[in-house]
C-alpha positions as CSV (number, residue, x, y, z in Angstrom):
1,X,-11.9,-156.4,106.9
2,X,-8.9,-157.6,104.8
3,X,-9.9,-160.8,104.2
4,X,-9.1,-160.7,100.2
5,X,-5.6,-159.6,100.9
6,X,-4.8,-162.0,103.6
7,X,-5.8,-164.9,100.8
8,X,-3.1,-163.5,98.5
9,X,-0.4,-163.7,101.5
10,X,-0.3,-160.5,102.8
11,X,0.9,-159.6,106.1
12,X,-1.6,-157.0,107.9
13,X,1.1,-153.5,107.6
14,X,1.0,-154.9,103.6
15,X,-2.4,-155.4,103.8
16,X,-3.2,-152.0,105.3
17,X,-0.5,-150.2,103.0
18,X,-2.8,-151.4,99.5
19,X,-5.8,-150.0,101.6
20,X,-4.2,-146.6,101.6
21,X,-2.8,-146.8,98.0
22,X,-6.5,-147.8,97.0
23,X,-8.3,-144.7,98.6
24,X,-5.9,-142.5,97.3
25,X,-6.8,-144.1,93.7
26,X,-9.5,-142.8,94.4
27,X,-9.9,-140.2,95.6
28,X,-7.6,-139.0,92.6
29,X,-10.5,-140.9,90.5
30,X,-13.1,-138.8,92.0
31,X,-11.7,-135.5,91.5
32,X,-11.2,-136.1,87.4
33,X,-14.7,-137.7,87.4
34,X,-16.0,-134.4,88.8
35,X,-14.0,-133.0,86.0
36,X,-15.4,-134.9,83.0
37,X,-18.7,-133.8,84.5
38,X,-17.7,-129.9,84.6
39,X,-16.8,-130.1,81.0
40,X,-20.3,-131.3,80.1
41,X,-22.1,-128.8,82.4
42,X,-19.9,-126.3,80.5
43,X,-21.4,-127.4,77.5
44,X,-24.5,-127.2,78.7
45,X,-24.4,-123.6,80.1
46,X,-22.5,-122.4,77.2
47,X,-23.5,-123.8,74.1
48,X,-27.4,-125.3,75.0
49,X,-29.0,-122.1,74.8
50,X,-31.0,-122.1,71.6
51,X,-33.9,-124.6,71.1
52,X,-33.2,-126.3,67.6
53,X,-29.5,-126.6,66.0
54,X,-28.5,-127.6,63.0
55,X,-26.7,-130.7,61.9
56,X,-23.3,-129.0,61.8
57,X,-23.7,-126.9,65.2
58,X,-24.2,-130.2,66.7
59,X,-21.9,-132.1,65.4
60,X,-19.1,-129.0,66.4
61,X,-19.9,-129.4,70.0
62,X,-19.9,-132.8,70.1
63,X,-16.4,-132.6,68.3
64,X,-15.0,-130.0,71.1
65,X,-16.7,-131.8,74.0
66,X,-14.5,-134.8,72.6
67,X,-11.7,-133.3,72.6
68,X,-12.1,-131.8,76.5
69,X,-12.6,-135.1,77.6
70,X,-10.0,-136.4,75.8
71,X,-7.5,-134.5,77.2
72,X,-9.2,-135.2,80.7
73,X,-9.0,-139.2,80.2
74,X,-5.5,-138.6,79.0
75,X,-4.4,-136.5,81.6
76,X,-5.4,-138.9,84.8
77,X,-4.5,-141.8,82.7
78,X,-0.6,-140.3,82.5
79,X,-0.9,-139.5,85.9
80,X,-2.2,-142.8,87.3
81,X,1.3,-144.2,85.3
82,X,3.5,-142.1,86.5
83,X,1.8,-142.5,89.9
84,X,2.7,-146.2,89.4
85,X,6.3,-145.5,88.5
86,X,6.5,-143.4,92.3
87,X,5.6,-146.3,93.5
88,X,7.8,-148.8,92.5
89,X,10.7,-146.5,92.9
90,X,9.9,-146.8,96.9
91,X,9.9,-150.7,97.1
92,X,12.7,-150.9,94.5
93,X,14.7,-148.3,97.1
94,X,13.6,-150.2,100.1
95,X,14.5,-153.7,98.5
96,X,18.1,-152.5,97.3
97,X,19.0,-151.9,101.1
98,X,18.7,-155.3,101.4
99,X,20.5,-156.2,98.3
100,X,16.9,-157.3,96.9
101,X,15.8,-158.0,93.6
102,X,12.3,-157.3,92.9
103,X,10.8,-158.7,90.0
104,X,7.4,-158.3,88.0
105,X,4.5,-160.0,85.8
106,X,3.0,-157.6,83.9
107,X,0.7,-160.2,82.4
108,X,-0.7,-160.4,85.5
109,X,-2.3,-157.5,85.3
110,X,-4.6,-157.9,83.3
111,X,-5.8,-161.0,85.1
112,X,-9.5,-160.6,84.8
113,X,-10.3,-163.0,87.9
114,X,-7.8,-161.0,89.9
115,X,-9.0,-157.5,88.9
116,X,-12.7,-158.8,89.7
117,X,-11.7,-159.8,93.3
118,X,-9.9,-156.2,93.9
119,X,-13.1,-154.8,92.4
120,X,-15.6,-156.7,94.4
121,X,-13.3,-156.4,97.6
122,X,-13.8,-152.2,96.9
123,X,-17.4,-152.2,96.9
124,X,-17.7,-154.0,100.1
125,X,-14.4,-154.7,102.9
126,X,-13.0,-150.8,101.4
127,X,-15.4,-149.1,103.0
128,X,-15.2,-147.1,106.3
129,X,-17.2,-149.3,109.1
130,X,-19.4,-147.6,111.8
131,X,-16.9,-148.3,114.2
132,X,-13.9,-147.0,112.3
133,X,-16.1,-143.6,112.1
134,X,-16.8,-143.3,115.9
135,X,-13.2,-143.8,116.6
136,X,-12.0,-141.1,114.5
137,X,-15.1,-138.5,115.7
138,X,-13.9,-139.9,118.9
139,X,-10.0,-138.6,118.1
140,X,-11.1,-135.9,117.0
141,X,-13.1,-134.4,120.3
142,X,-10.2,-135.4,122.1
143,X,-8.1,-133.2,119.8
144,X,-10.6,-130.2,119.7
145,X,-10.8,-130.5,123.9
146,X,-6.7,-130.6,123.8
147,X,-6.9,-127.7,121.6
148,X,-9.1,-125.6,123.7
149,X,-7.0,-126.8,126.6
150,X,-3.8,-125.0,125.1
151,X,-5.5,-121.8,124.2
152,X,-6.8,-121.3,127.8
153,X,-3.1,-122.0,128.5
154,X,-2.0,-119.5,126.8
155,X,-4.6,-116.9,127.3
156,X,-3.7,-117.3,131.0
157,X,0.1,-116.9,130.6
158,X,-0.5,-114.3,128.6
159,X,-2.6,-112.2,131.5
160,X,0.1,-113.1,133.5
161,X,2.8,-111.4,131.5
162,X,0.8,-108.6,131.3
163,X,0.7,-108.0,134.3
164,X,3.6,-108.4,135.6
165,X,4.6,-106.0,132.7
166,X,2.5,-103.6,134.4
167,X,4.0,-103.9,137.7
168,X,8.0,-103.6,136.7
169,X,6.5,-100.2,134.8
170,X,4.7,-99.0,138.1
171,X,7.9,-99.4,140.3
172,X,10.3,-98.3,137.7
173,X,8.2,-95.0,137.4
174,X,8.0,-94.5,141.3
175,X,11.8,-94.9,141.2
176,X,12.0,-92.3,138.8
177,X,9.9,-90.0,140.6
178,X,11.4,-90.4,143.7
179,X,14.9,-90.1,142.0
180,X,13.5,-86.6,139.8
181,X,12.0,-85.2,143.0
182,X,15.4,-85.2,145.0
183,X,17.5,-83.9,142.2
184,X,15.0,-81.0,141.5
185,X,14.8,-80.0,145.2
186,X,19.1,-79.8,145.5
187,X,19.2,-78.0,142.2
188,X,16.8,-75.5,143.2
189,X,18.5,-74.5,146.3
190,X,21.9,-74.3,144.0
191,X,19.6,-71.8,141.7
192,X,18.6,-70.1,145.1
193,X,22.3,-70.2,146.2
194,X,23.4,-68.3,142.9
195,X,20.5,-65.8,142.8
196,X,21.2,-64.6,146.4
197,X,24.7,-64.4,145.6
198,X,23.7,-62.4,142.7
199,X,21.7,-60.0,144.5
200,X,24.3,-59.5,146.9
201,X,26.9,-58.8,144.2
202,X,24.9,-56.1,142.5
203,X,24.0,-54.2,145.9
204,X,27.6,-54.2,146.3
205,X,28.8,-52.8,143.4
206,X,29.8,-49.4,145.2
207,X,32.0,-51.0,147.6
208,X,35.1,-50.7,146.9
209,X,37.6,-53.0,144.3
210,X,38.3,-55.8,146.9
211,X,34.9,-56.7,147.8
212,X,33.9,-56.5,144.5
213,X,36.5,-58.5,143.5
214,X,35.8,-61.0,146.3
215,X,31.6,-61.1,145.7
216,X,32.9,-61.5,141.7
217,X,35.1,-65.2,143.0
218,X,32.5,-66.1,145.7
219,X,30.4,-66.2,142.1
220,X,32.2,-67.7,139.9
221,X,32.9,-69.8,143.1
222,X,28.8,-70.8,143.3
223,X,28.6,-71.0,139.9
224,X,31.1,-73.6,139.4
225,X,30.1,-75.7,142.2
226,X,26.2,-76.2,140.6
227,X,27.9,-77.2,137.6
228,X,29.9,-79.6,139.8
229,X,26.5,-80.4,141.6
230,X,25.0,-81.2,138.3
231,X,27.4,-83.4,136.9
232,X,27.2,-85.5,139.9
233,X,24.1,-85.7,140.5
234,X,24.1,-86.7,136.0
235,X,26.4,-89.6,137.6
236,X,24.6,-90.5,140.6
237,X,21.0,-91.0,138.4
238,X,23.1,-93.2,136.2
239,X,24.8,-95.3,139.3
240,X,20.6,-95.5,140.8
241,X,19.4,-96.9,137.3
242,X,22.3,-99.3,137.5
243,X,21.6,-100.2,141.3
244,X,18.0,-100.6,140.6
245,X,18.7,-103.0,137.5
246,X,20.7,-105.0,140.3
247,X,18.2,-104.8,142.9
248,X,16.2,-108.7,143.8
249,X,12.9,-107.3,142.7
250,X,14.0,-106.2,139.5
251,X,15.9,-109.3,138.7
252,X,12.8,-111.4,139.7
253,X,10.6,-110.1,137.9
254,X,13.1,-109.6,134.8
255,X,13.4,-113.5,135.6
256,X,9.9,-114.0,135.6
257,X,8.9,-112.5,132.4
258,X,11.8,-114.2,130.4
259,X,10.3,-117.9,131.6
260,X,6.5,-116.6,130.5
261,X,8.3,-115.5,127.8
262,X,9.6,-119.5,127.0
263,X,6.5,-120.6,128.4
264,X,4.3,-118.8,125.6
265,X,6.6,-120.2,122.8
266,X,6.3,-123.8,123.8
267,X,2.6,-123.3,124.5
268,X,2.7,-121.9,120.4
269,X,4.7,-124.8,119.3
270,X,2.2,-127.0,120.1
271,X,-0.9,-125.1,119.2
272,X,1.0,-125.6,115.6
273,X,0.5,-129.6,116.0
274,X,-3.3,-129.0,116.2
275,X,-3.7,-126.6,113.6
276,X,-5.6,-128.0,110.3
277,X,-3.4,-128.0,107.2
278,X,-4.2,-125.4,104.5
C-alpha cells in the first residue's frame, strides 16, 4: 500500500504517519471546497432571480463573488501554512531531545516529479481497501456488542440497588412500628395511671386536709414519674435506632449498597470510553 513512500526510505510508522497527515489535508481540502461552492450557490439563490441583467449588474456580482472566494482561497491557504509550521514544531521538538538538527530544502518543494508521484500515489495506494473497511465495520460491532454488554450491566446493578433499597426501608419501618407500638401502649397506661388518680383526688375532696394533702403528692407523685417515663423511653428509642444501625443486617446491607454503589461508577466510567465524541 505504501509502496511510493518505502522508495523514498521511509520506515512503515513514517510511512503510515504521512498517510494520516495526507487525509487530514484533505479532509481540510474538502470542507473549503464545499465552501467555495456555497458561495456560488449563494449567488445563485440570491442574485440569479431576474431573467436578463445588464452589463453592470453582471459585472457587480461577478466582482463580489471574487472577492468571497478570495477570501475563501486566502483563508485555507494561511491555514494550510500555519498548519505546516505545527508541524515542524513537533519534529523540531522531538529532534532537540536528541540534540538533533533538522535541516530543510525548500527548493524541493516544488519538485514537479516529486509532487506528481505524491499526486498519483493519492489517487490510487491513499485510498481505503475493501479489507481495511471490513476491519473497521468489524471493530466497530465488536464495540456496539461491548457497549450493549455494559448497559445490561448496569441496568442489572441498578435493579439490584433498588431493591435492596426497598428492603432496608421495609425492615427499618417494621422496626419502627414495633418500637411506636410499645412506647404508645406504656404511655397510655401512664395516662390511665394519672386519670384514675385524678378521679380519685376529686371524689376526695371532702375528706379531710391530710388525705387531701396525700391524694395532692400521690399526684404530683404520678405525674412526675410519666414525665420520667417519657424521657426514658425519648432515650431508649434513641439507644434502639443506634442498636439497630449496629445490628449484622443492617450493616450488610449498608455494605452492600455502598459496593453497588462503586460498582455503578466503574460500570459509568467505561460506558464513557464508548461514547461517540460530540
Amino acid at each position: 500500500m505504501y509502496s511510493l513512500f518505502a522508495d523514498f526510505g521511509f520506515n512503515e510508522h513514517h510511512q503510515s504517519e504521512i498517510i494520516n497527515y495526507m487525509r487530514f489535508a484533505r479532509s481540510k481540502r474538502l470542507l473549503r471546497l464545499k465552501a467555495i461552492d456555497s458561495c456560488f450557490e449563494e449567488l445563485k439563490d440570491s442574485r440569479l432571480v431576474e431573467d436578463t441583467y445588464t452589463v453592470d449588474e453582471v459585472r457587480d456580482m461577478l466582482d463580489g463573488l471574487q472577492m468571497v472566494v478570495r477570501g475563501e482561497v486566502e483563508m485555507e491557504l494561511i491555514n494550510t501554512a500555519h498548519t505546516n509550521v505545527l508541524l515542524l514544531r513537533q519534529l523540531f521538538s522531538q529532534a532537540e531531545k536528541f540534540y538533533l538538527r533538522l535541516q530543510s530544502d525548500v527548493s524541493e518543494l516544488e519538485n514537479r516529479e516529486l509532487l506528481e508521484q505524491v499526486a498519483e500515489f493519492e489517487k490510487t495506494d491513499f485510498k481505503i481497501t475493501n479489507k481495511e473497511i471490513a476491519k473497521l465495520q468489524e471493530d466497530n460491532n465488536k464495540l456496539k456488542s461491548r457497549l450493549r454488554t455494559l448497559e445490561s450491566q448496569a441496568m442489572s446493578v441498578l435493579d439490584e440497588k433498588a431493591k435492596l433499597e426497598r428492603t432496608l426501608k421495609d425492615l427499618q419501618r417494621t422496626q419502627g412500628e414495633q418500637k411506636l407500638s410499645a412506647q404508645t401502649k406504656e404511655i397510655n397506661n401512664l395516662e390511665d395511671t394519672v386519670a384514675a388518680l385524678t378521679e380519685d383526688y376529686e371524689r376526695s375532696l371532702s375528706a379531710n386536709e391530710a388525705t387531701q394533702k396525700e391524694l395532692k403528692e400521690s399526684l404530683i407523685t404520678a405525674k412526675h414519674e410519666l414525665l420520667r417515663v417519657q424521657e426514658q423511653l425519648s432515650l431508649a428509642e434513641k439507644e434502639l435506632e443506634k442498636k439497630f444501625q449496629q445490628t449484622a443486617a443492617y450493616r450488610n446491607m449498608k455494605e452492600i449498597l455502598t459496593k453497588k454503589n462503586e460498582q455503578i461508577k466503574e460500570i459509568r466510567k467505561r460506558l464513557q470510553k464508548y461514547e461517540p465524541d460530540d
